[in-house]
C-alpha positions as CSV (number, residue, x, y, z in Angstrom):
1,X,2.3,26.0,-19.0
2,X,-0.9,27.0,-17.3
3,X,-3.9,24.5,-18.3
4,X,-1.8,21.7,-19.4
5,X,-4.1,18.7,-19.5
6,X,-2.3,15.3,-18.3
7,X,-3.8,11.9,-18.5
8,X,-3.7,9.2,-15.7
9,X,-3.2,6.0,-16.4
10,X,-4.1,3.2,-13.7
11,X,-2.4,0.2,-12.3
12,X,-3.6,-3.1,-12.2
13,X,-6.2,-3.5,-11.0
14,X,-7.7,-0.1,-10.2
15,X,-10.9,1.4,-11.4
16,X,-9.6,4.4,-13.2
17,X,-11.3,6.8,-10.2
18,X,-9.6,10.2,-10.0
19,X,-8.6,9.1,-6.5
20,X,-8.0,12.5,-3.9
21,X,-4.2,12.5,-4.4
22,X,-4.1,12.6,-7.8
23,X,-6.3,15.3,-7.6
24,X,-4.5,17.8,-5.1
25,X,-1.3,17.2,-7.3
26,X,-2.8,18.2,-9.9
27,X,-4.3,21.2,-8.8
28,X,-1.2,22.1,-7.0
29,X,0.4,23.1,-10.3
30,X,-2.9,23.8,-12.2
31,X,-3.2,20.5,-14.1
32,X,-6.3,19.5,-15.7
33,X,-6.4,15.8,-14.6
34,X,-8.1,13.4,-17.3
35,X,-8.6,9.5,-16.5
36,X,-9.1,6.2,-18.4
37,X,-10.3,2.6,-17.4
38,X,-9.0,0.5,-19.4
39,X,-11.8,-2.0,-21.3
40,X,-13.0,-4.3,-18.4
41,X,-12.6,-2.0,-15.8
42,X,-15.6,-0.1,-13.9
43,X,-18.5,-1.3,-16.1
44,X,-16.2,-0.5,-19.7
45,X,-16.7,-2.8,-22.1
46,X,-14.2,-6.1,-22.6
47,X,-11.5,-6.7,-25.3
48,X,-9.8,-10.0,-24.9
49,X,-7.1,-10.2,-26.1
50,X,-5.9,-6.1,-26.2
51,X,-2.1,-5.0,-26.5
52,X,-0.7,-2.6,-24.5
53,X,-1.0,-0.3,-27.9
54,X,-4.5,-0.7,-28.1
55,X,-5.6,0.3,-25.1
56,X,-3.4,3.3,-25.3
57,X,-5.1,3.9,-28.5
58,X,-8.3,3.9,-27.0
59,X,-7.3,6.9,-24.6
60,X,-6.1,8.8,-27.3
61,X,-9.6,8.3,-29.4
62,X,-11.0,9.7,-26.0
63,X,-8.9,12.6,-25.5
64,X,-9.7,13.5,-29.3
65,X,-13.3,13.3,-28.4
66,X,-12.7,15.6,-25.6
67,X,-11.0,18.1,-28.2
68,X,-7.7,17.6,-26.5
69,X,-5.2,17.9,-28.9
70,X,-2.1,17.5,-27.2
71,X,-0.9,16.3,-23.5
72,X,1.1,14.7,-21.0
73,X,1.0,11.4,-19.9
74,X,1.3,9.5,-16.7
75,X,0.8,5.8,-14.8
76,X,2.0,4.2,-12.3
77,X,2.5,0.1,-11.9
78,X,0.1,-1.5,-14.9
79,X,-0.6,2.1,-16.2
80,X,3.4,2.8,-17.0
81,X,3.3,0.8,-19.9
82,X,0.5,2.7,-21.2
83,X,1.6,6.0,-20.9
84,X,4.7,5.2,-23.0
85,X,2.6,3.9,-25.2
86,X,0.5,6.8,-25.8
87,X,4.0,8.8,-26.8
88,X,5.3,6.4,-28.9
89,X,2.1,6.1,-31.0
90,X,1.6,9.8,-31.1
91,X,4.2,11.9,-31.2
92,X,3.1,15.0,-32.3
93,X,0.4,14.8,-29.6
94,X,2.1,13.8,-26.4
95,X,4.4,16.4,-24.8
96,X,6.1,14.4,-21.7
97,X,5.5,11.2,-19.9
98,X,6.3,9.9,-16.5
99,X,6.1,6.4,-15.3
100,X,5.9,5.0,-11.5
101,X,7.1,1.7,-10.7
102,X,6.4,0.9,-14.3
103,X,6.6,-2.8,-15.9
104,X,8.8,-3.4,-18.7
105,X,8.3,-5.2,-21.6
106,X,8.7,-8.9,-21.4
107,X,12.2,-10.0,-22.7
108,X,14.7,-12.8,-21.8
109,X,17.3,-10.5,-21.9
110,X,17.0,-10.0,-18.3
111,X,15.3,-11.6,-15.3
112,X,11.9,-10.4,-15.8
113,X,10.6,-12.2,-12.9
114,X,13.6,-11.8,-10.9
115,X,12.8,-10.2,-7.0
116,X,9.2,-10.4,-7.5
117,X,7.4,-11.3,-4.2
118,X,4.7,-13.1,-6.1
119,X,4.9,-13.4,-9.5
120,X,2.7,-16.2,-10.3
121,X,-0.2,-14.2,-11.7
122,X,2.5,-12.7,-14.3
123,X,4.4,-16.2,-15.1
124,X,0.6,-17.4,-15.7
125,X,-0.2,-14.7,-18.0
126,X,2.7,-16.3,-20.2
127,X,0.7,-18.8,-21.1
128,X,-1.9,-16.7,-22.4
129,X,-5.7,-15.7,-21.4
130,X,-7.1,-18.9,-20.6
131,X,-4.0,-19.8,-18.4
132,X,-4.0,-16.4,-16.1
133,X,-8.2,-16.6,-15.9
134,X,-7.4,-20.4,-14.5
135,X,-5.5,-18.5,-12.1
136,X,-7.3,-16.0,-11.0
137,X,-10.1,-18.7,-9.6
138,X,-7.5,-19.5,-6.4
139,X,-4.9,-16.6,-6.1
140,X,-4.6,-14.1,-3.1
141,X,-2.7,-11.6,-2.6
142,X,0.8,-11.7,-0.8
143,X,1.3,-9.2,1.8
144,X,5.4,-9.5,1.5
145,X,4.3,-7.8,-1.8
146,X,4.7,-4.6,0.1
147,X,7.0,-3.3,2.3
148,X,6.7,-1.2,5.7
149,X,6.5,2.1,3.6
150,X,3.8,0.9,1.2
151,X,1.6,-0.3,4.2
152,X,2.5,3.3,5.6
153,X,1.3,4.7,2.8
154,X,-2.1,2.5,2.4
155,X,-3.0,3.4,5.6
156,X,-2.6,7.1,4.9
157,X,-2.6,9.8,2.2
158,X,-3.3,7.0,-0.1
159,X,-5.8,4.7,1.7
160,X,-8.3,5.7,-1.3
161,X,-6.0,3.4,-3.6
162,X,-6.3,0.5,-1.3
163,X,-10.5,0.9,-2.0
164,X,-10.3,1.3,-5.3
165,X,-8.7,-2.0,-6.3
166,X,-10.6,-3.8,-3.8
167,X,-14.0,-2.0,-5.9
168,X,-12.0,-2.8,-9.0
169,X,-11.6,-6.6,-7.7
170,X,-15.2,-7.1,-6.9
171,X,-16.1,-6.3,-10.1
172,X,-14.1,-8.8,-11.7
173,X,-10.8,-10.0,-13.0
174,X,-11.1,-9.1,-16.3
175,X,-9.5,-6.5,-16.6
176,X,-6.6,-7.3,-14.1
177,X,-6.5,-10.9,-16.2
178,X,-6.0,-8.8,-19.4
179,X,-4.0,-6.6,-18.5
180,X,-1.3,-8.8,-17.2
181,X,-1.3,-10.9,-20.5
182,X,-1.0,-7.8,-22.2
183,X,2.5,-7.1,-20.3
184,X,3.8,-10.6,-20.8
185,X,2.7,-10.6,-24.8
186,X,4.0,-7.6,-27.2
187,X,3.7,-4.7,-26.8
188,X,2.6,-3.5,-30.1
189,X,4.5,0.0,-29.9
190,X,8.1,0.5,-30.4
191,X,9.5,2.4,-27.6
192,X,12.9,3.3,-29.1
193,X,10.3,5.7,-31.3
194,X,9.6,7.6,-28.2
195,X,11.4,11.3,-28.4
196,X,9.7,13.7,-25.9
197,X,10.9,13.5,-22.4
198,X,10.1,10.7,-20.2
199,X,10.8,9.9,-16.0
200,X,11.3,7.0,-14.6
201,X,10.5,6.9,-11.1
202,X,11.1,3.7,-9.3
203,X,11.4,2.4,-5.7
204,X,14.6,0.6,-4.7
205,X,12.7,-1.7,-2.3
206,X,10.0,-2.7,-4.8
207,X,9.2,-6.1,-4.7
208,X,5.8,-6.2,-7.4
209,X,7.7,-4.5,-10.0
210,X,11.7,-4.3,-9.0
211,X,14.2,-2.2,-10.5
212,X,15.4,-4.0,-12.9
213,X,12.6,-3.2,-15.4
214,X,12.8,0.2,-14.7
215,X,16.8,-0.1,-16.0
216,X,15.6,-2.0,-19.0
217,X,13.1,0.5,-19.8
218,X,16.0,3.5,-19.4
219,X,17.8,2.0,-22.4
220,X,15.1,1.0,-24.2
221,X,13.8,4.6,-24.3
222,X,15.5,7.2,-26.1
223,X,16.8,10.2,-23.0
224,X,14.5,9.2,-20.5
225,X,15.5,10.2,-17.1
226,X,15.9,7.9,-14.3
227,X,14.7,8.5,-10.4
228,X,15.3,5.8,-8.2
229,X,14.2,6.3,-4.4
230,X,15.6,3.4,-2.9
231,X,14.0,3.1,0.2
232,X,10.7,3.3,-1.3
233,X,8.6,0.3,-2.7
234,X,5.5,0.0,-5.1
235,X,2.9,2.0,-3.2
236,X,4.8,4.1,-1.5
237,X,6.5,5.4,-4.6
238,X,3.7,7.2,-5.3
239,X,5.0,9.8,-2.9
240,X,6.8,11.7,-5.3
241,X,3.9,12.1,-8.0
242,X,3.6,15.6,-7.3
243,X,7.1,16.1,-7.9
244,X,6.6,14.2,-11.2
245,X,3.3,16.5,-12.3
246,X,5.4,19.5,-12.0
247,X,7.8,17.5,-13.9
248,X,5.5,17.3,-16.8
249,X,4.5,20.9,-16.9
250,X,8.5,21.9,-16.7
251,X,8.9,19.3,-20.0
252,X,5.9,20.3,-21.7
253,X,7.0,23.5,-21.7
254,X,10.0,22.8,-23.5
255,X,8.3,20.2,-25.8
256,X,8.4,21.5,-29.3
257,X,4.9,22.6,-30.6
């Protein structure tokens, strides 16, 4: 499906650049590559307070904008959540998403918080806006976070994700602060609705966002299909994305309309 349009969405935090990689997967299977900062990020205005369906609903306002009627979706980390999103709230518009080391929805049904390195900044967000931005005055980042791989990776063919969330940082915590509250709260998007095809793709060795939520999100979500690379962790995951964009031009393909 030559010219298929596909959306990025960002982690947390991350500007919402079109960083190099991104690019050369895209144009290695003749993607058009669109990308979104969510409100707070890179100079976009704020919106305390936003759901995880709202801000998806934002990037589909903007791809109608653009005259893009109908695409595929992906994120990685903060942006997984999104790009469900997207398909569940439009349907007819959406023709495939793929998440990467995606968050699940906060539930007690399992241990959300369970083999997270550090997950203070998310067990903060619990207790809404004012708690996480009280948090975000003293926390720093904890380097057993990452594994071997995901340094590996930081100092390579991704080392442009590494300066875009410390540009994204020094711009604020905004949108990192609003984001996480947004995972932690509802959703506001039902993603048993979801019915084009959706991946999975999670790192084994992940210890920001560990497997388990990428096994609750695989029975949450009607026929998804699940990768897991278990030697990989959060960054380094990211490895396989141009496996995945070749993904979404095989499913869009097959995607009815």
């Amino acid at each position: 499906m030559a010219g298929l349009t596909v959306v990025w969405h960002h982690g947390t935090p991350q500007t919402g650049a079109v960083l190099p990689p991104l690019l050369e997967a895209a144009r290695a299977h003749g993607l058009r590559l669109v990308s979104c900062a969510r409100p707070s990020y890179e100079g976009s205005t704020p919106n305390p307070g936003r759901t995880v369906g709202a801000a998806a609903r934002d990037v589909l306002d903007a791809m109608a904008a653009l005259g893009v009627e109908r695409f595929a979706t992906v994120g990685a980390s903060g942006g997984g959540p999104h790009a469900l999103a997207c398909a569940a709230q439009a349907p007819d518009r959406v023709t495939a998403v793929a998440t990467l080391a995606g968050i699940a929805p906060y539930s007690d049904a399992f241990d959300w918080f369970g083999g997270m390195a550090a997950p203070g900044a998310l067990r903060a967000a619990l207790g809404g806006r004012e708690a996480r931005a009280l948090y975000a005055e003293t926390a720093e980042f904890d380097p057993a976070s990452f594994i071997a791989a995901d340094w590996r990776m930081l100092e390579g063919p991704w080392s442009s994700l590494g300066r875009d969330s410390m540009r994204a940082e020094q711009q604020g915590h905004d949108g990192e602060i609003d984001d996480d509250v947004a995972f932690a709260g509802p959703w506001a998007v039902d993603l048993g609705s979801i019915r084009v095809p959706v991946l999975l793709v999670q790192g084994g060795s992940d210890r920001v966002v560990p497997r388990a939520h990428a096994d609750r999100l695989a029975a949450m979500v009607p026929h998804a299909e699940l990768w897991i690379r278990p030697r990989d962790g959060h960054v380094s995951v990211l490895g396989v994305l141009p496996v995945a964009m070749e993904w979404l031009r095989l499913a869009a393909t097959s995607s009815p309309g």
